[in-house]
C-alpha positions as CSV (number, residue, x, y, z in Angstrom):
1,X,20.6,29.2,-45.7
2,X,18.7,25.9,-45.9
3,X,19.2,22.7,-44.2
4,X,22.1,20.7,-43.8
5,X,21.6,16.9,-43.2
6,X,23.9,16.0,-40.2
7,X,25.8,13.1,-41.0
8,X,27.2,12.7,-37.2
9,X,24.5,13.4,-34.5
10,X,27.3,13.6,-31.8
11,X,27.9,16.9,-33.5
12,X,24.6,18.4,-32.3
13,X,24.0,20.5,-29.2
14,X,21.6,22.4,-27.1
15,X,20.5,25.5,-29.3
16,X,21.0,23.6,-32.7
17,X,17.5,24.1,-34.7
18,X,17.2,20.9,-36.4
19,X,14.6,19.4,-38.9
20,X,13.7,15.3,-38.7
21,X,12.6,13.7,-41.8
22,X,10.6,10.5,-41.5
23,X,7.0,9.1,-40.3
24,X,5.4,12.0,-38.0
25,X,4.7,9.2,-35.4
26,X,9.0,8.4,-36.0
27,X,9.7,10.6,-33.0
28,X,8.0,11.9,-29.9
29,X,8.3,15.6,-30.3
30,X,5.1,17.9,-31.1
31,X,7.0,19.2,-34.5
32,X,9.2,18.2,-37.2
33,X,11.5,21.5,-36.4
34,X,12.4,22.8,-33.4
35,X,15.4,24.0,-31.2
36,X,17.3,21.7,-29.0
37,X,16.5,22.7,-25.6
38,X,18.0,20.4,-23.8
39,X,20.2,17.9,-23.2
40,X,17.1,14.8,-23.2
41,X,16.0,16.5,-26.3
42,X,19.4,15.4,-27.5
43,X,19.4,11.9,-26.3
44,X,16.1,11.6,-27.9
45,X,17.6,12.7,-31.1
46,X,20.5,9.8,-30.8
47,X,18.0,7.2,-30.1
48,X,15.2,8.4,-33.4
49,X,15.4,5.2,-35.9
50,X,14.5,5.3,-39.5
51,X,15.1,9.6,-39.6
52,X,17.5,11.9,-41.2
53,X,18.3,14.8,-38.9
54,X,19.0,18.0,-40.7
55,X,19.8,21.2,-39.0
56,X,19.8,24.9,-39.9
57,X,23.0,26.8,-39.2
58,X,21.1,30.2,-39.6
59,X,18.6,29.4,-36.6
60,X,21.1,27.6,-34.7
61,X,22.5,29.2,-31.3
62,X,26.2,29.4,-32.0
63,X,28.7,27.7,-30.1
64,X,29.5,30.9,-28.5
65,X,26.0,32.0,-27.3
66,X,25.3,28.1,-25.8
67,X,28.5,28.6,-24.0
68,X,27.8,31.7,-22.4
69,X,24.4,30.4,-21.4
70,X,25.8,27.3,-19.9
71,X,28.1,29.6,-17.9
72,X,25.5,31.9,-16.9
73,X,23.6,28.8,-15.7
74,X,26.3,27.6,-13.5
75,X,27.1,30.4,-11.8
76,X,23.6,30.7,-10.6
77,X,22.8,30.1,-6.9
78,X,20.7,26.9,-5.6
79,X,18.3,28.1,-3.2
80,X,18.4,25.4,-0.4
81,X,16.4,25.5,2.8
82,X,17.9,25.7,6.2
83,X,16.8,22.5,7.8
84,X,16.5,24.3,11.2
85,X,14.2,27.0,9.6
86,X,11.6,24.2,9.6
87,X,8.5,26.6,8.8
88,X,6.4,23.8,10.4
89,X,8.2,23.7,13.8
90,X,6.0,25.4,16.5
91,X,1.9,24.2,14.9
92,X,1.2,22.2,17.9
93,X,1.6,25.2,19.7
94,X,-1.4,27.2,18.6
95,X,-4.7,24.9,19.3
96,X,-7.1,24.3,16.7
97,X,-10.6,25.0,17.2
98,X,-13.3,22.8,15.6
99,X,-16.2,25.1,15.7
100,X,-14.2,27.7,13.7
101,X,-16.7,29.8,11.7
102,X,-19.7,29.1,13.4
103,X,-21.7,31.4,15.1
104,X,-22.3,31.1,18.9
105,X,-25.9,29.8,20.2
106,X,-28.2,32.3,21.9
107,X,-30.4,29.6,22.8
């Protein structure tokens, strides 16, 4: 299937593959078609003046497949650090040595 110009940009979403038409320098992104990979991708899209957005169904995620990956996404754990696990707590208790390295004189 070939591209379809999208007359409503509030219809697009992460994973839609998407072609802009219009002055290379009309948009900041490094090609005319791409993916949507995320969501300031898509407010980039809604802000491009003097464009027609066209997207490709065939090379589009589908609505199903985004959805699953946004689920999949949230139910992944944060990683936080426990702030009493400080891995700096405890230096100033080993003493630094400037001459570290050097040999000692025989002189």
């Amino acid at each position: 299937m070939s591209f379809i110009e999208v007359e409503d940009r509030n219809v697009l979403q992460v994973g839609t593959f998407v072609k802009i038409e219009g002055s290379w320098f009309s948009h900041p992104f490094p090609t005319n078609t791409f993916k949507i990979k995320s969501k300031e991708d898509l407010a980039t899209i809604h802000g491009l003046t003097n464009v027609t957005i066209l997207y490709d169904p065939d090379r589009s995620d589908s609505v199903e497949e985004e959805n699953a990956e946004s689920a999949i996404q949230e139910e992944s754990p944060t990683l936080e650090m426990d702030p009493e696990l400080d891995p700096t707590d405890g230096e100033e208790d080993f003493p630094v040595s400037d001459d570290v390295g050097t040999k000692p004189n025989d002189g």
